[in-house]
C-alpha positions as CSV (number, residue, x, y, z in Angstrom):
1,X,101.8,154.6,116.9
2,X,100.6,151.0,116.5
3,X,102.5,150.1,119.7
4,X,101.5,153.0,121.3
5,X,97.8,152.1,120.7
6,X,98.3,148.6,121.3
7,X,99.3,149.7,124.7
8,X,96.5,151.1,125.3
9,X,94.3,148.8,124.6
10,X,96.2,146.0,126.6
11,X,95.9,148.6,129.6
12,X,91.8,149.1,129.5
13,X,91.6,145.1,129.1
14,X,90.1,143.7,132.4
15,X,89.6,139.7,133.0
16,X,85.9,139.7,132.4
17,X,86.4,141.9,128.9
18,X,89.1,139.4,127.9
19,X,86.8,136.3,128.5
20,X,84.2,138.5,126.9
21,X,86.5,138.4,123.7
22,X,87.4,134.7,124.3
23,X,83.8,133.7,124.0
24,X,83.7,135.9,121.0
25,X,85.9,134.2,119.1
26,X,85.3,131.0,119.6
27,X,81.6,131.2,119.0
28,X,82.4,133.3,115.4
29,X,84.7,130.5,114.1
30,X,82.8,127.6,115.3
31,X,80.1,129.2,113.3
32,X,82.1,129.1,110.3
33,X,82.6,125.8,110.5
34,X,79.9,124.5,111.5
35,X,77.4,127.2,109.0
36,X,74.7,127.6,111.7
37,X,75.1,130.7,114.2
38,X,76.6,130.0,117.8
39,X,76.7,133.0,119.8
40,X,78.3,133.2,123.4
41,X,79.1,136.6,124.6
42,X,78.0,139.8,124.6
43,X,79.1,143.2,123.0
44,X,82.7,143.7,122.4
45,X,82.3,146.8,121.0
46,X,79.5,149.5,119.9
47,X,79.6,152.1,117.3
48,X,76.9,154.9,118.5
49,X,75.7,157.7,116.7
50,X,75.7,161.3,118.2
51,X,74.0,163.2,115.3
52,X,73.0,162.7,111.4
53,X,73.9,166.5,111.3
54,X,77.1,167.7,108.8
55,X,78.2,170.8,108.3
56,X,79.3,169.3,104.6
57,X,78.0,168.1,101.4
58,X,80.0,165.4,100.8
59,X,78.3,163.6,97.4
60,X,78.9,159.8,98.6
61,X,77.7,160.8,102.4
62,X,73.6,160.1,103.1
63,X,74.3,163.0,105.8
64,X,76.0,164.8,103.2
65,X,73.8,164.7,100.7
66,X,70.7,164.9,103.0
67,X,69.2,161.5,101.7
68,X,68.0,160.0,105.0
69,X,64.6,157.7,104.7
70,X,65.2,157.0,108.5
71,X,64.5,160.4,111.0
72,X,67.4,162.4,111.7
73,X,68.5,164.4,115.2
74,X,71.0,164.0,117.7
75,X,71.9,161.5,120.5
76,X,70.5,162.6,124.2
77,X,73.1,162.3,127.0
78,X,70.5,160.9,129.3
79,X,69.2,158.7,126.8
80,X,73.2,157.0,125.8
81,X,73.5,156.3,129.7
82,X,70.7,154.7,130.0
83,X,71.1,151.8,127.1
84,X,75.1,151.7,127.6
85,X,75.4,151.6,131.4
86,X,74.1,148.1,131.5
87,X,76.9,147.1,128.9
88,X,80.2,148.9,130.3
89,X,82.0,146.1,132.3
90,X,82.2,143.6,128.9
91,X,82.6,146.1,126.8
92,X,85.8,146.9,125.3
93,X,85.3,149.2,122.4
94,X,83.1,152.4,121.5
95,X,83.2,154.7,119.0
96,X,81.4,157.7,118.3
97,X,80.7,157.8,114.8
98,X,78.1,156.5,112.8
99,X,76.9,159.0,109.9
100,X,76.7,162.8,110.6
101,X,79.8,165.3,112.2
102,X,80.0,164.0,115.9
103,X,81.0,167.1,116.9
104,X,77.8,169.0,116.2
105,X,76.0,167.4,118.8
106,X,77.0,169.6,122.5
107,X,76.6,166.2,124.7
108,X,79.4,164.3,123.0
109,X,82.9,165.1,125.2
110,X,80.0,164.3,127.8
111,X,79.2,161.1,126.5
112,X,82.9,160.1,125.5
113,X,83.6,161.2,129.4
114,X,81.5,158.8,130.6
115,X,82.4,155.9,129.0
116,X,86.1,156.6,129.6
117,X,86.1,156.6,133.2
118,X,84.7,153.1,132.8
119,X,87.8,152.0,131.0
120,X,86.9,151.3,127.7
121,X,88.9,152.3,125.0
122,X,86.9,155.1,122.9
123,X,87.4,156.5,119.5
124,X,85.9,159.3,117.2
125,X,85.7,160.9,113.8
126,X,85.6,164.6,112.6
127,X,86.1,167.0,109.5
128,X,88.1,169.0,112.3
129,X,85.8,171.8,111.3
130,X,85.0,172.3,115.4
131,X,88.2,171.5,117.1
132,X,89.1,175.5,118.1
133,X,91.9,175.9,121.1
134,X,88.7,175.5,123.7
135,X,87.1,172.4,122.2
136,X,90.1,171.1,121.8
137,X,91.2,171.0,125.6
138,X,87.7,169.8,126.2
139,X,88.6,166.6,123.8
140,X,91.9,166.2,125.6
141,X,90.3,166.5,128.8
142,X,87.8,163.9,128.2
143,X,89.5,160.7,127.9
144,X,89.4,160.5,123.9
145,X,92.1,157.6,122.8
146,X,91.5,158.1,119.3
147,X,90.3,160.8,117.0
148,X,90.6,159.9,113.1
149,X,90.9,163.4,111.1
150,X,89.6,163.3,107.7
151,X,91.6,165.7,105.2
152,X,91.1,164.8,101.8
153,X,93.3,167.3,100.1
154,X,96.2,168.8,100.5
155,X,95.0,172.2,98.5
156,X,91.1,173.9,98.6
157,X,90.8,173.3,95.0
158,X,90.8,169.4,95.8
159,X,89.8,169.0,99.0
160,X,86.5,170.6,98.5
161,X,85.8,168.5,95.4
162,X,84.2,166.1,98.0
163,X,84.4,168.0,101.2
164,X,81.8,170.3,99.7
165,X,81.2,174.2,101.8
166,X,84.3,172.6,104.0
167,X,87.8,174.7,104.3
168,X,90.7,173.3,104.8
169,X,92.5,175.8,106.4
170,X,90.1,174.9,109.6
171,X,91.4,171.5,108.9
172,X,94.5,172.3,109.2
173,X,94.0,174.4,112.1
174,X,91.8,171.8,113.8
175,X,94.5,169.6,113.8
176,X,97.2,171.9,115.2
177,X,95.0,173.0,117.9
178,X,94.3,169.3,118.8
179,X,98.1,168.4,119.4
180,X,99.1,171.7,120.4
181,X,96.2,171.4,123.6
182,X,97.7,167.9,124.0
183,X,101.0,168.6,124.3
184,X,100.5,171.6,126.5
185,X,98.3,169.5,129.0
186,X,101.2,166.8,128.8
187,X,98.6,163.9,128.1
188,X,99.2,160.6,125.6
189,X,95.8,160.6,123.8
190,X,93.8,160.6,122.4
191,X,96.3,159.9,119.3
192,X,95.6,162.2,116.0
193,X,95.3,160.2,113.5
194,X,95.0,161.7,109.7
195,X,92.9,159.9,107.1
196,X,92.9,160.0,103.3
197,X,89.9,158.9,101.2
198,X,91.9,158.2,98.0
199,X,89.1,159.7,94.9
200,X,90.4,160.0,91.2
201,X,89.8,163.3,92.0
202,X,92.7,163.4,94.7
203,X,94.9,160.5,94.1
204,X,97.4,162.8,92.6
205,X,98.0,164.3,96.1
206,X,99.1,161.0,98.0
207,X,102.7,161.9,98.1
208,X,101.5,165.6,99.2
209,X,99.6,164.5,101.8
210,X,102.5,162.6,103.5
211,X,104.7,165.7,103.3
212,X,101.8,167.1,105.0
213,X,101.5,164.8,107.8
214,X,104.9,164.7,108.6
215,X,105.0,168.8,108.5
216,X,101.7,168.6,111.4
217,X,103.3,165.8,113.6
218,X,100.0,163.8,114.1
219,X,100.9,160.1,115.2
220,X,99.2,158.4,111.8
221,X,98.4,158.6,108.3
222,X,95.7,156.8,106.6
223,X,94.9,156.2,103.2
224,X,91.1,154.8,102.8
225,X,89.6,153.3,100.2
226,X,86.3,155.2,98.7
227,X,83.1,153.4,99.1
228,X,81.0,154.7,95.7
229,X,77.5,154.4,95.5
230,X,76.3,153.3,92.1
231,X,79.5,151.7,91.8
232,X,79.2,149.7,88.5
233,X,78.2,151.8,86.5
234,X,79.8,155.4,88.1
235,X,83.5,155.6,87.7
236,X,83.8,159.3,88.8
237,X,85.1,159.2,92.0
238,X,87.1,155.6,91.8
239,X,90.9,155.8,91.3
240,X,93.2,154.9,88.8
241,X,95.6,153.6,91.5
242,X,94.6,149.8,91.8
243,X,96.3,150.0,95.5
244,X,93.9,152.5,97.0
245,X,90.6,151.2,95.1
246,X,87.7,148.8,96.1
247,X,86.6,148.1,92.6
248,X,88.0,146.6,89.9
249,X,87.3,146.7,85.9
250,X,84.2,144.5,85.0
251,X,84.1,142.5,81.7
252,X,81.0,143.1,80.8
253,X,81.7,147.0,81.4
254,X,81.4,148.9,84.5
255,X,83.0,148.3,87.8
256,X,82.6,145.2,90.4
257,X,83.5,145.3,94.0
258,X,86.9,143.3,94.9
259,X,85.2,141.4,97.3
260,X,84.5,137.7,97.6
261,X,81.9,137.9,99.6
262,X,82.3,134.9,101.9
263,X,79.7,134.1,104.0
264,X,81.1,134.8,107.1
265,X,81.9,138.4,109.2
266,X,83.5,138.8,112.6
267,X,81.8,142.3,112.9
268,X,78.1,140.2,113.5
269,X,79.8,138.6,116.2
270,X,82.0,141.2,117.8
271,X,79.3,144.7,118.1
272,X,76.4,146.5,117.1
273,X,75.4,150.2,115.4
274,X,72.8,152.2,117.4
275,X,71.3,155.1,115.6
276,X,70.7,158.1,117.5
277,X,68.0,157.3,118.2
278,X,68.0,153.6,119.8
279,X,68.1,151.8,116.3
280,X,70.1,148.5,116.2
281,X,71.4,148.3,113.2
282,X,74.2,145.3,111.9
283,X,76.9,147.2,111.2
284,X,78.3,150.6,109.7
285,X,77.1,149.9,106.0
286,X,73.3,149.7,107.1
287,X,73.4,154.0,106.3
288,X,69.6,154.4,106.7
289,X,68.9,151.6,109.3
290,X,66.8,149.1,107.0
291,X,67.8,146.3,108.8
292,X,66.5,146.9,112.7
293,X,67.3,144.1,114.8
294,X,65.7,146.3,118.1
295,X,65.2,149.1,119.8
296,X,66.9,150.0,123.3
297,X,64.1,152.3,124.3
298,X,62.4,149.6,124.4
299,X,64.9,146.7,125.5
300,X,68.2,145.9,126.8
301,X,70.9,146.0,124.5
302,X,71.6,142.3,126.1
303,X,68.1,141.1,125.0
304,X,68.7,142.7,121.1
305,X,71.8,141.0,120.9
306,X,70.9,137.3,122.0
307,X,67.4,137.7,120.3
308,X,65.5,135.7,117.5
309,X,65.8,138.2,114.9
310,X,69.4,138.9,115.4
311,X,69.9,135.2,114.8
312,X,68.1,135.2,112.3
313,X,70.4,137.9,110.0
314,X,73.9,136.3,111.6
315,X,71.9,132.7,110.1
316,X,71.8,134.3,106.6
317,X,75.1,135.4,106.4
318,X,76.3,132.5,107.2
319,X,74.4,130.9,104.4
320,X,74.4,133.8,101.9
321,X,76.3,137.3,102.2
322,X,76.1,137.9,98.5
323,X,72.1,138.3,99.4
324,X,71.9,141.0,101.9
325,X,71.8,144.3,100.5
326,X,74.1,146.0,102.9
327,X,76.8,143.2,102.5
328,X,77.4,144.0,98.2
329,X,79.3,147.1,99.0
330,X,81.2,146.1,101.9
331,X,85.5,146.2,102.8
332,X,84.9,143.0,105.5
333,X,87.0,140.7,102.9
334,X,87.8,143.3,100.6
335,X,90.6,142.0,98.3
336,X,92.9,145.0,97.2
């Protein structure tokens, strides 16, 4: 599948997104070495956020567990065309996934539509709780390249350990439906790919849940590390299996995060979250949006991203990530 993907990719890459990416990269690791933030380039990619809505309980989820500070709703078609349109010709990336089941909000395959007919490569994530024969050609149909599929058990009895009031024979079904539609409409994407969250819970199922992916024929398997909240001091979902966890013994007692926390990250330099509802937020692990760096109801994404206060943030990263909140529980570095 990698090849497959990488393919494309290379294929959705025009001249100005390349020289996009060029300018990228060489503004992220002169700021490395130099410790002060140089920034040249815009957008690469964008993570949006179609809903904060689940159909699940999942304990370690703010949608999940209801726990939003921030308002909740869902992403307005008109409202994703206007901030995004602006950005389409250097961007490379989207994905439509933020917090919340994507597939709850009816303007989504609209939105992912959209965005595919200008070329850029788009993902998505879904409990596959939605995905019936009709929604599924609708997904096809759309120009998805890349749908990630969480199942998190092989049997109900585990699988709804954290997928709480979730079923995995949908799942399963989900996921036929998706590559049955696919094949039947003789299209390439997007590609199925099957992801893990390894839990103490289900660790026991890894070898299970290969026999299950070869058994569905969807084009990847993933196994992801959990991120635990209350981490140091709650050791009921982290695994036994050192391989598949982000945490690591402390000596004091407790747990630490296998993470060095250098003070540098390419995802400050390479794309933004925006919140359903215009939020800019740094990255994925800002849940609850407490560090806004604009607003595109208000302004251009362009403006956000080459403004003061962004920075401001990418200037304290650079001079200490072990101080920023959102950064202690992060995978960008993560030893395992």
């Amino acid at each position: 599948m990698l090849l497959k993907e990488a393919l494309l990719i290379i294929r959705k890459l025009s001249y100005r997104r390349l020289i996009n990416i060029l300018k990228l990269l060489v503004s992220y690791f002169l700021s490395r070495w130099s410790g002060r933030p140089y920034h040249w380039g815009k957008p690469m990619s964008l993570s949006v956020e179609p809903t904060t809505a689940c159909n699940l309980e999942c304990p370690q989820c703010p949608s999940g567990l209801r726990s939003f500070s921030r308002p909740v709703g869902n992403l307005r078609f008109e409202n994703f065309v206007n901030y995004t349109t602006s950005s389409l010709k250097d961007l490379s990336f989207m994905t439509f996934y933020f917090q919340g089941e994507p597939f709850i909000n009816g303007d989504l395959l609209r939105m992912i539509e959209f965005v595919s007919k200008a070329g850029v490569y788009t993902m998505s994530s879904t409990n596959a709780h939605f995905l019936t024969p009709q929604i599924s050609a609708k997904v096809v149909l759309s120009g998805l390249d890349r749908l990630v599929i969480s199942v998190d058990g092989v049997t109900q009895e585990v699988y709804q350990q954290y997928r709480i009031k979730g079923e995995l024979d949908k799942v399963i079904q989900g996921i036929r439906n998706i590559l049955s539609v696919r094949k039947e409409l003789k299209k390439l994407t997007p590609l199925v790919v099957l992801q893990f969250i390894v839990f103490k819970h289900n660790e026991h199922q890894i070898e299970d849940m290969k026999k299950l992916y070869q058994n569905l024929g969807a084009d990847r398997l993933e196994f992801k590390s959990a991120q635990v909240y209350n981490y140091q001091m709650n050791a009921d979902f982290i695994p036994e299996e050192k391989l598949y966890s982000r945490y690591q013994p402390a000596s004091g007692g407790g747990y630490i995060i296998k993470n060095r926390l250098l003070n540098h990250c390419w995802r400050m330099w390479s794309g933004a979250v925006i919140t359903w509802d215009g939020r800019v937020v740094p990255c994925c692990f800002d849940k609850d949006a407490q560090h806004v760096l604009g607003d595109v109801n208000k302004e251009k994404l362009s403006a956000i991203w080459s403004s003061a206060i962004y920075y401001q943030f990418r200037f304290s990263l650079l001079k200490g990530r072990n101080k920023i909140d959102i950064c202690k529980n992060c995978t960008e570095g993560l030893l395992v």
